[in-house]
C-alpha atoms as one frame of an Amber mdcrd trajectory, in Angstrom:
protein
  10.367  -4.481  14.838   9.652  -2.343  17.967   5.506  -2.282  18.615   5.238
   1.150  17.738   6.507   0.525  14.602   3.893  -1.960  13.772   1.181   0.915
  13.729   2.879   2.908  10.983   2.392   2.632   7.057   4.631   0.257   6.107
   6.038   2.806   4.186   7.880   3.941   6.858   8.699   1.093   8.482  12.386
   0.803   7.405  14.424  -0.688   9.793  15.653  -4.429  10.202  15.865  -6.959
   7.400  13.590  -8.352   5.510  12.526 -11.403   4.067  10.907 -11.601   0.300
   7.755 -13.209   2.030   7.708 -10.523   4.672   7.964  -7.798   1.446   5.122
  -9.467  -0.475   2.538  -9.789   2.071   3.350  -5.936   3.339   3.873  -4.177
  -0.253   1.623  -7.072  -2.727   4.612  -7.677  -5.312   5.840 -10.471  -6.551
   9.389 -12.170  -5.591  10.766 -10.836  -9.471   9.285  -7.489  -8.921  11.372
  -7.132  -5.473  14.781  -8.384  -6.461  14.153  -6.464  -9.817  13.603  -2.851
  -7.357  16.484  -3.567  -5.364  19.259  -3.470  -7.863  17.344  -0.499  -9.332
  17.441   1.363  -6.354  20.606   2.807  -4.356  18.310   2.846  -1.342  17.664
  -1.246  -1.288  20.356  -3.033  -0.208  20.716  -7.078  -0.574  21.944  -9.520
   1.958  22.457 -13.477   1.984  22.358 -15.627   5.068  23.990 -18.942   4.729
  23.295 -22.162   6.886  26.320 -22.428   9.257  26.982 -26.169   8.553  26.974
 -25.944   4.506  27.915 -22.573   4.256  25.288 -22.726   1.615  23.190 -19.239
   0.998  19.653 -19.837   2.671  17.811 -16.747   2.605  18.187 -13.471   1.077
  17.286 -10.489   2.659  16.587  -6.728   2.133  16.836  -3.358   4.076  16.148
   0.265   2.952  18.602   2.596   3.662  19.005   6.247   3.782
């Protein structure tokens, strides 16, 4: 996140990925509450990162798009 983004509502703050953690502490819902929006919405989209050794998933991330 650029600096100058860090001074606007986090409402508009919607570029880059983001971690459930990173959503919780910024927007105060829950983990369920989160994953529940984002297949509600057509503006959330879901992506997995996987550990390069495994190939296991590892994180899951989100990003609003227009």
């Amino acid at each position: 996140m650029q600096d100058e983004d860090k001074n606007k509502p986090v409402a508009e703050r919607r570029e880059g990925k983001f971690s459930v953690i990173r959503i919780m502490k910024d927007v105060a819902l829950t983990e369920d509450e989160i994953i529940q929006a984002s297949f509600r919405s057509s503006k959330i989209r879901r992506f997995v990162t996987k550990d390069s050794d495994t190939n296991i998933a590892n994180d899951l991330l989100f990003q609003y798009v227009d």
